[in-house]
C-alpha positions in Angstrom: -5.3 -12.9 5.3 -3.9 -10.3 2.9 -5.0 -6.7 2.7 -4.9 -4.2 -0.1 -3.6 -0.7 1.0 -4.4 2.0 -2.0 -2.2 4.9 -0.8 -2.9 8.4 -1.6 -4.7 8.1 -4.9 -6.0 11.3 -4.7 -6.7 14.3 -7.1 -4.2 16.8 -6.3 -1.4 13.2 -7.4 -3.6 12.3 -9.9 -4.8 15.0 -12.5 -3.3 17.4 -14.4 -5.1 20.0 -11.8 -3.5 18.6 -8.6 -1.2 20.4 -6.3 1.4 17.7 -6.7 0.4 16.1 -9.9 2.9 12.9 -10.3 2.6 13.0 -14.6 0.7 11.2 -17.2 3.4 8.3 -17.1 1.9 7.6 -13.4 -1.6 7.3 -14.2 -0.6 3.7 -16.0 -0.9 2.5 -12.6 -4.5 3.2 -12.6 -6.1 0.5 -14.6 -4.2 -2.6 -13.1 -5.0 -1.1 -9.5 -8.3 -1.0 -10.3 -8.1 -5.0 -11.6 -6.9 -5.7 -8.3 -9.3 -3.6 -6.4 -11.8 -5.9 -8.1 -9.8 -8.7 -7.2 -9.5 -8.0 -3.6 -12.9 -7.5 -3.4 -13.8 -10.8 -5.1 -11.8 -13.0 -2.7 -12.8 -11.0 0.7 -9.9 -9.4 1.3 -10.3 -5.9 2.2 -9.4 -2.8 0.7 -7.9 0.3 2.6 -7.7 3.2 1.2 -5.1 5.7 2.9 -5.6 9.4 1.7 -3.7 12.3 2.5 -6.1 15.2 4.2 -3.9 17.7 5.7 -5.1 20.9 7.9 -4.1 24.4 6.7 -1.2 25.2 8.9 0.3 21.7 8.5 4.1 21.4 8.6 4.8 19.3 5.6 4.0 22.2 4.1 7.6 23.7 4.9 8.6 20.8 2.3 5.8 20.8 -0.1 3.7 23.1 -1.7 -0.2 22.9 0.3 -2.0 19.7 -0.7 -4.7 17.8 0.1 -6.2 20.1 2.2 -9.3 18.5 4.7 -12.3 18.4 3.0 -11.2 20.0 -0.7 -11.1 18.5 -4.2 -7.6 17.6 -4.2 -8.0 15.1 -0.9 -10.8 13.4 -3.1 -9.8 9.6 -4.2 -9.7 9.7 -7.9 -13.1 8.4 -9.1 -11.3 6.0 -11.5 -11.3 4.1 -8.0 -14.0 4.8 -6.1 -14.5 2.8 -3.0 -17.0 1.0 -1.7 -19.1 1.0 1.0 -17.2 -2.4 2.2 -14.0 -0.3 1.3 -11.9 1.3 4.4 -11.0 4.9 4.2 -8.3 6.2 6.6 -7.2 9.8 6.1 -3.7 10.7 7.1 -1.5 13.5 8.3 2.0 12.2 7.2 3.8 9.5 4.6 3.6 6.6 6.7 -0.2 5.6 6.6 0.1 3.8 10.4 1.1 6.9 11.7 -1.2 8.4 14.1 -4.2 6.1 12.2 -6.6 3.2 13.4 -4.5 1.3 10.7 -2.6 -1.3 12.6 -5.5 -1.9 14.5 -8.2 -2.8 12.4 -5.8 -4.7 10.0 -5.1 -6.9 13.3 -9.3 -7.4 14.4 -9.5 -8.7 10.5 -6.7 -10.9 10.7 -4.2 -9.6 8.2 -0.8 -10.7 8.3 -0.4 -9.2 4.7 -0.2 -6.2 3.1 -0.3 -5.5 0.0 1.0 -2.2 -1.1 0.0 0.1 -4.5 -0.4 3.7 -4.8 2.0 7.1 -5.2 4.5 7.6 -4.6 6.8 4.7 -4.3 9.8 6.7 -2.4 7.9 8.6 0.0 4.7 7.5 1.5 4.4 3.7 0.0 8.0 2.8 0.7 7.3 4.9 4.4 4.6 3.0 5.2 6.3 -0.3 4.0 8.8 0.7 7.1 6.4 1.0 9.4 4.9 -2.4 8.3 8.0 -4.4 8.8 8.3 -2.3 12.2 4.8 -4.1 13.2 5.6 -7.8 11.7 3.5 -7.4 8.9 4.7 -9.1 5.8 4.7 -7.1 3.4 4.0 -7.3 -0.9 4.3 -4.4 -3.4 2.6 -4.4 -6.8 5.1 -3.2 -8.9 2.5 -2.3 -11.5 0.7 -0.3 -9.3 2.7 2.0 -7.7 4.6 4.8 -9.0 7.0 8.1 -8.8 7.3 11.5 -10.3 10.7 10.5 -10.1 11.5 7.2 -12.0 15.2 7.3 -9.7 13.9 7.4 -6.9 11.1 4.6 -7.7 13.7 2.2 -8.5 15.3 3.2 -5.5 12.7 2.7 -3.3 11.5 -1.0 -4.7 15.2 -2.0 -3.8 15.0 -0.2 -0.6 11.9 -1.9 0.1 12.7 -5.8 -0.9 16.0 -5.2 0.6 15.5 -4.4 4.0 11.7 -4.4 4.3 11.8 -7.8 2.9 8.9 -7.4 0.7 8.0 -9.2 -2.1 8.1 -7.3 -5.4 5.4 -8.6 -7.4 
Protein backbone atom coordinates (compact mmCIF):
# COMPACT_ATOMS: atom_id res chain seq x y z
CA UNK A 1 0.00 0.00 0.00
CA UNK A 2 1.21 3.46 -0.85
CA UNK A 3 0.67 6.54 1.32
CA UNK A 4 0.53 10.17 0.43
CA UNK A 5 2.58 12.41 2.95
CA UNK A 6 1.47 16.35 2.27
CA UNK A 7 4.32 18.05 4.20
CA UNK A 8 4.01 21.40 5.72
CA UNK A 9 1.56 22.97 3.45
CA UNK A 10 0.79 25.50 5.78
CA UNK A 11 0.02 29.33 5.73
CA UNK A 12 3.03 30.92 7.09
CA UNK A 13 4.88 28.61 3.44
CA UNK A 14 2.13 29.30 1.58
CA UNK A 15 0.85 33.02 1.33
CA UNK A 16 2.14 36.05 0.74
CA UNK A 17 1.40 36.68 4.74
CA UNK A 18 3.47 33.72 6.03
CA UNK A 19 6.42 33.92 8.23
CA UNK A 20 8.49 31.90 5.74
CA UNK A 21 6.57 32.41 2.60
CA UNK A 22 8.40 30.08 -0.16
CA UNK A 23 7.18 32.61 -3.45
CA UNK A 24 4.52 32.62 -5.93
CA UNK A 25 6.64 30.26 -8.23
CA UNK A 26 5.96 27.47 -5.31
CA UNK A 27 2.36 27.73 -5.18
CA UNK A 28 2.35 25.83 -8.80
CA UNK A 29 2.64 22.91 -6.76
CA UNK A 30 -0.73 23.44 -5.35
CA UNK A 31 -3.16 22.40 -8.06
CA UNK A 32 -1.43 18.97 -9.05
CA UNK A 33 -1.23 18.11 -5.22
CA UNK A 34 -4.52 18.61 -4.88
CA UNK A 35 -5.20 16.12 -8.18
CA UNK A 36 -3.43 13.63 -6.27
CA UNK A 37 -5.06 14.30 -2.94
CA UNK A 38 -8.16 13.38 -4.93
CA UNK A 39 -6.50 10.53 -6.30
CA UNK A 40 -5.24 9.12 -3.19
CA UNK A 41 -8.40 9.37 -1.84
CA UNK A 42 -10.14 7.65 -4.70
CA UNK A 43 -8.09 4.46 -4.55
CA UNK A 44 -7.94 4.12 -0.52
CA UNK A 45 -4.84 5.11 0.02
CA UNK A 46 -4.40 7.47 2.81
CA UNK A 47 -3.46 10.83 3.06
CA UNK A 48 -1.10 12.36 5.87
CA UNK A 49 -0.75 15.45 6.35
CA UNK A 50 2.47 16.55 8.40
CA UNK A 51 2.27 20.32 9.62
CA UNK A 52 4.75 22.23 11.36
CA UNK A 53 3.31 23.58 14.92
CA UNK A 54 6.07 24.74 16.92
CA UNK A 55 5.96 26.08 20.75
CA UNK A 56 7.12 29.66 21.49
CA UNK A 57 10.60 29.09 22.87
CA UNK A 58 11.36 26.47 20.17
CA UNK A 59 15.06 26.15 19.15
CA UNK A 60 14.72 26.20 15.37
CA UNK A 61 14.09 29.39 16.05
CA UNK A 62 17.90 30.17 16.51
CA UNK A 63 17.86 29.31 12.63
CA UNK A 64 14.60 30.66 11.43
CA UNK A 65 12.56 33.51 12.04
CA UNK A 66 9.24 32.15 14.52
CA UNK A 67 6.84 30.08 12.47
CA UNK A 68 4.10 28.03 12.74
CA UNK A 69 3.45 28.74 16.12
CA UNK A 70 0.79 25.97 18.03
CA UNK A 71 -2.45 26.88 17.43
CA UNK A 72 -1.97 30.32 15.10
CA UNK A 73 -2.87 31.13 11.52
CA UNK A 74 0.37 30.36 10.06
CA UNK A 75 0.28 26.48 11.36
CA UNK A 76 -3.19 26.26 9.43
CA UNK A 77 -2.99 23.88 6.20
CA UNK A 78 -3.70 26.02 3.31
CA UNK A 79 -7.45 25.64 2.50
CA UNK A 80 -6.65 25.05 -1.12
CA UNK A 81 -6.13 21.54 0.54
CA UNK A 82 -8.22 20.92 3.18
CA UNK A 83 -8.30 17.54 4.61
CA UNK A 84 -10.68 15.31 5.28
CA UNK A 85 -12.14 13.74 8.03
CA UNK A 86 -10.51 10.26 6.58
CA UNK A 87 -7.32 12.55 6.12
CA UNK A 88 -4.43 12.07 8.93
CA UNK A 89 -3.03 15.14 10.55
CA UNK A 90 0.29 14.84 12.38
CA UNK A 91 1.76 18.09 13.74
CA UNK A 92 5.50 18.23 14.04
CA UNK A 93 8.37 19.86 15.97
CA UNK A 94 11.28 19.46 13.45
CA UNK A 95 12.06 18.73 9.39
CA UNK A 96 11.88 15.18 9.51
CA UNK A 97 7.99 14.33 9.88
CA UNK A 98 8.84 10.67 11.87
CA UNK A 99 10.59 12.45 14.33
CA UNK A 100 9.09 12.35 17.65
CA UNK A 101 5.45 11.56 15.73
CA UNK A 102 2.99 8.46 15.61
CA UNK A 103 4.10 8.44 11.88
CA UNK A 104 5.95 5.25 11.44
CA UNK A 105 3.46 3.67 13.39
CA UNK A 106 0.34 4.11 11.92
CA UNK A 107 1.80 3.96 8.39
CA UNK A 108 2.81 0.28 9.57
CA UNK A 109 -1.00 -0.77 11.26
CA UNK A 110 -2.27 0.43 7.54
CA UNK A 111 0.16 -1.50 5.70
CA UNK A 112 2.23 1.03 3.84
CA UNK A 113 5.32 0.08 2.39
CA UNK A 114 5.15 3.36 0.32
CA UNK A 115 5.46 6.75 0.60
CA UNK A 116 4.74 9.09 -1.34
CA UNK A 117 6.24 12.46 -0.77
CA UNK A 118 4.92 16.22 -1.94
CA UNK A 119 5.06 19.33 -0.06
CA UNK A 120 7.72 22.34 0.86
CA UNK A 121 10.42 22.43 0.96
CA UNK A 122 12.18 19.91 -1.03
CA UNK A 123 15.85 20.42 0.77
CA UNK A 124 14.84 20.66 4.17
CA UNK A 125 11.93 18.89 5.64
CA UNK A 126 10.66 16.65 2.44
CA UNK A 127 14.17 15.49 1.49
CA UNK A 128 14.65 15.04 5.77
CA UNK A 129 11.90 13.02 6.07
CA UNK A 130 12.84 11.02 2.82
CA UNK A 131 16.04 10.05 5.17
CA UNK A 132 14.30 8.99 7.73
CA UNK A 133 12.06 6.82 5.47
CA UNK A 134 14.92 4.93 3.93
CA UNK A 135 16.17 4.71 7.64
CA UNK A 136 12.79 2.65 8.36
CA UNK A 137 12.70 0.48 4.98
CA UNK A 138 10.08 2.44 3.53
CA UNK A 139 10.27 2.76 -0.15
CA UNK A 140 10.04 5.88 -0.97
CA UNK A 141 8.40 8.14 -4.32
CA UNK A 142 8.58 11.95 -4.77
CA UNK A 143 6.17 13.88 -6.93
CA UNK A 144 8.31 16.15 -8.60
CA UNK A 145 5.42 18.31 -9.46
CA UNK A 146 4.47 18.68 -6.14
CA UNK A 147 7.10 19.63 -4.15
CA UNK A 148 9.07 22.67 -4.09
CA UNK A 149 11.93 25.34 -2.77
CA UNK A 150 12.41 28.93 -2.14
CA UNK A 151 15.58 28.04 -3.43
CA UNK A 152 15.45 26.38 -6.99
CA UNK A 153 19.50 25.19 -6.09
CA UNK A 154 18.83 23.64 -3.53
CA UNK A 155 15.58 21.80 -4.94
CA UNK A 156 17.60 20.29 -7.58
CA UNK A 157 19.94 19.46 -5.14
CA UNK A 158 17.84 17.75 -2.98
CA UNK A 159 15.77 15.49 -5.78
CA UNK A 160 19.35 14.19 -6.65
CA UNK A 161 20.20 13.77 -3.03
CA UNK A 162 17.12 12.02 -2.66
CA UNK A 163 17.04 9.42 -5.76
CA UNK A 164 20.67 9.01 -5.20
CA UNK A 165 21.08 7.69 -1.91
CA UNK A 166 17.42 7.57 -0.62
CA UNK A 167 16.73 5.57 -3.68
CA UNK A 168 13.53 7.13 -4.42
CA UNK A 169 11.77 7.25 -7.33
CA UNK A 170 11.38 10.78 -8.91
CA UNK A 171 8.11 10.76 -10.47
Amino acid sequence: MRALLVIDMINDFLDPKGVLFCGEEVRAIISPLQEKIKQFRRDKNPVFYLCDQHEPEDLEFLAFPPHALKGSWGAEIIPELKPETIDYVIPKIRFNGFFKTPLEDMLLKLGVKTVCLTGVCTSICVMDTAADAFFRNFKIEVFKDCVGDFDKEMHLFALKRMERIYKARIL
